[in-house]
N, C-alpha and C positions, 0 to 999 in steps of 0.2 A: 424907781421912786427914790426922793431923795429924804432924807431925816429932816431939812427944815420945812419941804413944800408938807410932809405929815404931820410936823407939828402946827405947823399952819392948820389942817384941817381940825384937830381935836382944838384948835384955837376958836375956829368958824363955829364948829358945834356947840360951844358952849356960848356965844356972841348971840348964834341967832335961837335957842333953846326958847327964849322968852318969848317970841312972835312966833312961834311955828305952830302951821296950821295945815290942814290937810283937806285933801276935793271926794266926794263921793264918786263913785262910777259906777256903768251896771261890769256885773260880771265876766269873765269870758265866758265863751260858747259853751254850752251845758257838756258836750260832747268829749270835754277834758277832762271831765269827771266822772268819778261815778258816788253816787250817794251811799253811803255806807250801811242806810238803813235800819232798820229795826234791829235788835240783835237778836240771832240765829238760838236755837237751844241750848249747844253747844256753847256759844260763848255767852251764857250768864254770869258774871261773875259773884261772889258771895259778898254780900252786905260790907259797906265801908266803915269802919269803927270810927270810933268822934276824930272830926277832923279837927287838926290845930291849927293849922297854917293861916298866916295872917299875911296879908297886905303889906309891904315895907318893905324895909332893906337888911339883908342880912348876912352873915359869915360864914365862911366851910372851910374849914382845912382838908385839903386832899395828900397825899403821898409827903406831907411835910413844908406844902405849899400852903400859905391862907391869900384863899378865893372870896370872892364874896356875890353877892345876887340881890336883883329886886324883885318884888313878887310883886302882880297884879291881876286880883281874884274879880271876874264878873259880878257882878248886882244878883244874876240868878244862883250862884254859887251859894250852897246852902249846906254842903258837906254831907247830902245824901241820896248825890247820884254819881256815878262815874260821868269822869269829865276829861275830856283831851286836855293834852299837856301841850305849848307848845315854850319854846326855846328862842331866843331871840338875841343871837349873837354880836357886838361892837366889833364895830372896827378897827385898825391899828391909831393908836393914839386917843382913842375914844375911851369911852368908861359906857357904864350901865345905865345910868340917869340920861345923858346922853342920848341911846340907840330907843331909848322907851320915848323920848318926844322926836326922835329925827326919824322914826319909821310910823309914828304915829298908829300902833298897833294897837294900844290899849280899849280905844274906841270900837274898830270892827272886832275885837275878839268879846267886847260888852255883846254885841248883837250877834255874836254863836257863841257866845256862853263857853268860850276859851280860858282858863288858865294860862296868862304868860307869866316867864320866867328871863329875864334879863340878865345872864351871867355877864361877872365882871370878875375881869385879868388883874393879876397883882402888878403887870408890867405892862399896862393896854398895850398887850398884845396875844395873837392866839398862837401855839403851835400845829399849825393848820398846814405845814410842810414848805413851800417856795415859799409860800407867804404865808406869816412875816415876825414870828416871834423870837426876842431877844435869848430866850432858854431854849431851845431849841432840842433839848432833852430831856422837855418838861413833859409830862404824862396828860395832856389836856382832852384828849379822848377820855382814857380815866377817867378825868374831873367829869365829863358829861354823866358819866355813868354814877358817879355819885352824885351828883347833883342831883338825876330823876330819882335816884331811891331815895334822898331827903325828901324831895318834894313828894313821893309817893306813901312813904312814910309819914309824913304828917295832912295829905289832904287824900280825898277819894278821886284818884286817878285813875284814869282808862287806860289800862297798861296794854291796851292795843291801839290805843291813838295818842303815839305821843311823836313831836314834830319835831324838824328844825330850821330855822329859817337867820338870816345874817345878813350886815353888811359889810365886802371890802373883805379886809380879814375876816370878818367873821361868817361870810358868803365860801370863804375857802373852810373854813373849818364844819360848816356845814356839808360842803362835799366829801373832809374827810369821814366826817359822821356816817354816808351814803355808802363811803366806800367800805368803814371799817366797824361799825355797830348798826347794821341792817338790822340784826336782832330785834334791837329798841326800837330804831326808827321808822315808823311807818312810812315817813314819804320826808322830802327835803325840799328847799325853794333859797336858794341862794342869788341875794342879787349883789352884781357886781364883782364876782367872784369866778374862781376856775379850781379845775382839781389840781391842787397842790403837792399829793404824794404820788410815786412810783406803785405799778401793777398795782390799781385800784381792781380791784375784782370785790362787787358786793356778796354778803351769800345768801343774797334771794334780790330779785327784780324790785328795785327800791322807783318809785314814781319821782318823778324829778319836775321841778317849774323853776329853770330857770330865766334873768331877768337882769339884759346889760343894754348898754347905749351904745352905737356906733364911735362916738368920739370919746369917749373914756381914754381919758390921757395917763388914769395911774396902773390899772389893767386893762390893757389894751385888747381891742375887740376883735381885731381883724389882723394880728400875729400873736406867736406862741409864747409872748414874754410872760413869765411869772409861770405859768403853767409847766408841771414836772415832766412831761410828755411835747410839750413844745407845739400844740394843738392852738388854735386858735377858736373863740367862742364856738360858732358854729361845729366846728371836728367835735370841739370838745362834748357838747350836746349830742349828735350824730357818734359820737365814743358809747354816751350814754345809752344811749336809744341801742346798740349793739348790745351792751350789756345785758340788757334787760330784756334783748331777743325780740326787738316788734319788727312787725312784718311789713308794715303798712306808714306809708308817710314820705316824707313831713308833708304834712296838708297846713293850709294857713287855715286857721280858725278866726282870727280876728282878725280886723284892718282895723283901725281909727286913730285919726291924725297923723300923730307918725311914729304911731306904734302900732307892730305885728307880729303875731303871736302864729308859730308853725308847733305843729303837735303831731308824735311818733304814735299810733296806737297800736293794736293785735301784738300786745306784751306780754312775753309769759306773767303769769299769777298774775292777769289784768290791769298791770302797771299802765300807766301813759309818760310820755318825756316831751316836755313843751319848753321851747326856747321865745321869750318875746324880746325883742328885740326894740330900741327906741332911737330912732334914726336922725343922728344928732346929737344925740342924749351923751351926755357926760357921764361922771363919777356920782351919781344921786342915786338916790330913792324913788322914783316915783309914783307920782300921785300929789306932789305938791312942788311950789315952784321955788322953792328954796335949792339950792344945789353950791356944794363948798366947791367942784369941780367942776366949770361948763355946765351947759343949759338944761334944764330940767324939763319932766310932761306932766301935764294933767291930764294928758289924751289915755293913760291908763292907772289904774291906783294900786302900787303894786302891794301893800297891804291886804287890801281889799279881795286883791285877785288870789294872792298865797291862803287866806284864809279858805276860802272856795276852793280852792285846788286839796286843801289838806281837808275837807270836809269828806272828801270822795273815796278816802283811803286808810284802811287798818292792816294790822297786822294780819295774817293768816289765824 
């Protein structure tokens, strides 16, 4: 990737911000999930004190860095139920304002009563490992982990469903989330991304839904560029799906258009790892047909599909 074709892109993102729009879809197959359910005795958690978190935009200093983040609280959010957290990482060159209308999350997480959270880099960019940040000794894992205690700290969060999802950069830095704060993270969905650090070893069976196009010119699909292991998409998901010990796969779960979705099941502590795949597909998002890189799909919404995938999944 080169520094001008990048600023090109956080160029695009803010061009096309005012028109972006997004397609509904149904689901994938029920069979990549599992529904989280009613909570068990065991995990009642004790009443959440008055929430303050509000809606906007707002500041964190982590390790000497100032960060910053958007918040966007559902309609049902009332400040007295636990409620999944999820995380919604930019990409290089991008900002926060940005990745909230280019992923067009705020919508499906209105209708599962989601919590997102839009972090934003002092230097749009993540230290997510190959790819792609300018500090590259900057503690940005760290910052996740402060960041959900702010936000857990001021609103009643489900501190066993809290997610992360990204694009580009911020699709790598969700990987290294999977690989290196399993703790926190109940499951990950990174699109357009690869694992970026060295001996990723989770330490527990973290669910994974990832989400790339064939023709992706700036993380390339079908070699090892960018990636710290030098795997290409597929290894790289079939890495995962090893990690996490399942027995059984990859089965395709969905076809349509020309996206297909293959999923690893019989994972220890009930994990699944599902790679969809968009055959053609560029440097996008999909679910809508806007794309700063090559052609985009509406044949699957991948919003839509991450929310669902992280519906199915808590911590132990």
């Amino acid at each position: 990737m080169t520094a001008r074709r990048l600023s090109l892109l956080g160029f695009m993102f803010l061009a096309w911000s005012a028109a972006a729009c997004s397609s509904e879809g149904e689901g994938l197959s029920p069979d990549i999930t599992r529904d989280a359910g009613a909570p068990e005795a065991g995990d009642i958690a004790p009443p959440c004190g008055p929430s303050t978190l509000l809606a906007g935009t707002f500041a964190l200093s982590f390790a000497g860095v100032d960060y910053g983040y958007v918040v966007h609280l559902p309609p049902s959010y009332d400040g007295t139920k636990r409620t999944p957290l999820v995380l919604n990482w930019h990409g290089l060159t991008s900002n926060a304002a940005q990745q909230q209308v280019f992923s067009a999350f705020d919508a499906v997480a209105d209708e599962e009563g989601l919590i997102v959270v839009y972090p934003n880099s002092p230097d749009a960019s993540w230290n997510a490992g190959t790819c792609c940040a300018s500090a590259t000794m900057r503690d940005d894992v760290g910052f996740a982990r402060a960041l959900v205690a702010e936000i857990s700290g001021k609103a009643c969060v489900d501190a066993k469903r809290i997610y992360s999802t990204g694009m580009s950069n911020g699709a790598f830095m969700s990987f290294r989330l999977g690989c290196e704060a399993a703790d926190l993270f109940a499951a990950v969905a990174p699109v357009a991304g690869k694992i970026g650090v060295a001996d990723c070893r989770p330490a527990r069976s973290v669910p994974l839904l990832a989400i790339h196009g064939t023709a992706d010119t700036l993380v390339p699909y079908a070699t090892g560029g960018l990636s710290a292991d030098m795997m290409t998409v597929p290894e790289t998901a079939k890495k995962w799906a090893d990690l996490d010990a399942c027995t059984e796969g990859p089965n395709t779960i969905l076809e349509r258009g020309n996206a297909r979705c293959e999923s690893w099941t019989g994972c220890k502590d009930g994990a699944t790892v599902t790679l969809c795949t968009v055959e053609g597909g560029g440097h996008c998002w999909p679910g809508q047909s806007f794309c700063p890189y090559g052609t985009s799909t509406v044949d699957i919404d991948a919003s839509r599909e991450i929310a669902a995938f992280f519906r199915g999944f808590k911590l132990p």
